[in-house]
Every structure is written in C-alpha cells, then in structure tokens.
C-alpha positions in Angstrom: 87.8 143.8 110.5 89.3 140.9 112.2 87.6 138.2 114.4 89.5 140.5 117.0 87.9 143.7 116.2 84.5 141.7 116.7 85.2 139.7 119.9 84.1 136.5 117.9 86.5 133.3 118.5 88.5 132.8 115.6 87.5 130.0 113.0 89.8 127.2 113.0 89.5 124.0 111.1 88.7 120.6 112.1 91.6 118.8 113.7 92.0 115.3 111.6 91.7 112.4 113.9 93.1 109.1 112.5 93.5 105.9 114.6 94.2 102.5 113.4 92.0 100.3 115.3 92.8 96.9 114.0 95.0 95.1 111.5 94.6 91.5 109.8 95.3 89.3 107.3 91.8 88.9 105.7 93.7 86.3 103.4 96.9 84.7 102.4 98.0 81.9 100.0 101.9 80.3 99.3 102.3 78.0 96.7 105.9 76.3 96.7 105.9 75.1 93.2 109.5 73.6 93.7 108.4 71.7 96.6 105.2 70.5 95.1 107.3 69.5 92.1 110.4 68.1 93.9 112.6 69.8 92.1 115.8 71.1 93.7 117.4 74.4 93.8 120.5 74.7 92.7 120.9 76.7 89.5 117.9 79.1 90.4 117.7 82.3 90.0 114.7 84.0 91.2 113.1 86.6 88.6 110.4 88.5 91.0 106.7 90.1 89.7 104.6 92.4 92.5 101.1 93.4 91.7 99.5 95.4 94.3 95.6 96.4 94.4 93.9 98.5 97.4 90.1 98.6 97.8 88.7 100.4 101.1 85.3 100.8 102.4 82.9 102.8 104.5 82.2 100.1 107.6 79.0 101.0 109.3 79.9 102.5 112.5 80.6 106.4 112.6 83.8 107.1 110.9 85.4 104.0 110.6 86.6 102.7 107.0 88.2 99.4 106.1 91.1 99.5 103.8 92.9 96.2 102.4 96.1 96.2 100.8 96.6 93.3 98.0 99.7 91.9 97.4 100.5 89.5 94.2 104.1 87.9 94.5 105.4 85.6 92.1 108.5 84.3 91.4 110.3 82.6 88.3 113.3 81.1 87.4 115.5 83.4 85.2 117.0 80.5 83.2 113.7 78.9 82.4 110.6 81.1 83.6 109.2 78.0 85.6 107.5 79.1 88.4 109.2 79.2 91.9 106.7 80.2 94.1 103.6 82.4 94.6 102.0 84.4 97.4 99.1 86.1 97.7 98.6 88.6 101.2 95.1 90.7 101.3 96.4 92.4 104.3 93.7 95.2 105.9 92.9 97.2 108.8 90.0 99.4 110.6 90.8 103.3 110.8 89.0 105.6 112.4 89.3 108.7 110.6 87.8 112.2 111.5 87.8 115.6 110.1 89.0 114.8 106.4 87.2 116.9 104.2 85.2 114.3 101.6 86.7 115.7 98.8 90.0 114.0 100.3 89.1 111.4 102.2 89.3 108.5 99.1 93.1 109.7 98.3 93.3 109.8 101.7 92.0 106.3 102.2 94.1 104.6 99.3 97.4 106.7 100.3 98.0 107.3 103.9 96.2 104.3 105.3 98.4 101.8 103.0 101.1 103.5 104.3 100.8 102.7 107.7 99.8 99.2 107.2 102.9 98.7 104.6 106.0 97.3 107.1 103.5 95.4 108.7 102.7 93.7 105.3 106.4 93.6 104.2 107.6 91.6 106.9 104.8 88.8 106.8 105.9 88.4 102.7 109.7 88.3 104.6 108.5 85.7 106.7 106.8 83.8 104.6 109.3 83.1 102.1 111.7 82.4 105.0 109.3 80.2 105.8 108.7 78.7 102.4 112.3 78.0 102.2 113.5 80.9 99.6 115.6 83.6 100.7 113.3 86.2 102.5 111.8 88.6 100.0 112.1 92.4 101.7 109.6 94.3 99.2 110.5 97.8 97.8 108.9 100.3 99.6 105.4 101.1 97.4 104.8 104.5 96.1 101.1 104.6 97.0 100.5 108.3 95.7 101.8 106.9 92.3 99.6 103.9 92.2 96.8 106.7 93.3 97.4 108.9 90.5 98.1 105.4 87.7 94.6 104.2 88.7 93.3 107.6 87.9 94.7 108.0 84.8 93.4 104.0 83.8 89.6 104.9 84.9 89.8 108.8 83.1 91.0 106.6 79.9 88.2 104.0 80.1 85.5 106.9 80.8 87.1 109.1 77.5 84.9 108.4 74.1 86.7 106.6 71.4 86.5 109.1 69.0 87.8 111.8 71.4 91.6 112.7 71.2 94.0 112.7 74.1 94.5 116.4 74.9 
C-alpha cells in the first residue's frame, strides 16, 4: 500500500538549510624574520610548511554553529633552513545550519563549512605575504574530508589499548 492508496501526503525529508551569516578573522599574526633581521634576499629560496586545524562550536542561538579554520604558514630558506617568515590566520564564520541529521552534522561542520570559508582564507595569506614583501603565497586547495577522516584515525589510535593489536 502506498501513501497513495491511503490518501496520506507522502513523507519527505527535511530540506537542509545552510547560510553563512558572517565571516572574520578572529586572529592573525606575520612575522618577517628577514626584516626583523635585516637581512637581504637575494639567494633565498623559500621552502614552505602548512598546518591546518579546525575547531567549530554550537553558539547559543537556534541552529547557529561557529567554525574556525586555522592556518600555520612558515617559511624557510632551502639553502640554510633560517626562517623567512611566519603567519598565523584563525579565520571563522557563523552558519546557520538546518535539517542535518546529528549523526552528520560534526563532518558536516569540519567539511563543508571549511570549504566555503577556504578562498576567502586563501587570498588574505595571498595578501599578506604580498604585503609582507615575499612573493604572494596562493595555498593548495585543502582536502578537508581527508583531514576529517586523518583526525579520526589519530583519536581511534589514542582511544585503542596498548596491548590491543591493530586489526
């Protein structure tokens, strides 16, 4: 019997809702080591390290969530390994988010909603090593679902006993 057969409207699922009601930079740091150092630039070869974190957050009104987006960036000489520079961009926003189910709504936070906030983040770091007087650094695009699944795996590790063997 179909919802047809019994005149009953059929059952549909919630429609997800998701709008991205604010973006900032919560915080941000450049240190121009070659500046601070007066050293000059010829001969320098930029070698470049990117650490990225995520943390996101209920917020207290209905449905809203706060997601920030972490961004380590340091660079080195090749030649020598002494520093060049370092930036640090906690870059965040305020979604409202609707009719995820709960079971999805924390991949959900640390995957889609980094997503949306990535180009805005890449192009301050290009600015700001403009700015900083390097060559502007265009970051590779982050594979968040990755960085999802590797921070998975790193908390299932720490939560396995010691004396238990990897299946």
């Amino acid at each position: 019997m179909t919802d047809q057969d019994t005149g009953a409207a059929p059952q549909q699922a919630p429609q997800m809702k998701m709008s991205v009601l604010a973006q900032f930079v919560r915080d941000m740091s450049f240190e121009n080591v070659v500046a601070q150092k007066g050293l000059g630039s010829a001969d320098v070869q930029p070698e470049m390290q990117v650490q990225v974190s995520l943390d996101a957050r209920k917020r207290p009104a209905d449905h809203q969530y706060e997601v920030i987006t972490k961004f380590k960036i340091s660079s080195t000489n090749k030649a020598d390994k002494a520093p060049l520079y370092l930036l640090e961009v906690d870059y965040g926003g305020i979604f409202h988010i609707e009719g995820v189910p709960e079971d999805q709504l924390h991949p959900f936070l640390l995957i889609e909603c980094p997503r949306l906030l990535f180009p805005f983040v890449r192009r301050i770091v290009s600015d700001v090593t403009r700015d900083g007087g390097f060559p502007p650094f265009n970051l590779d695009t982050v594979d968040f679902l990755a960085l999802y699944r590797a921070e998975l795996a790193r908390r299932m590790e720490q939560t396995r006993p010691a004396d238990q063997p990897l299946s």
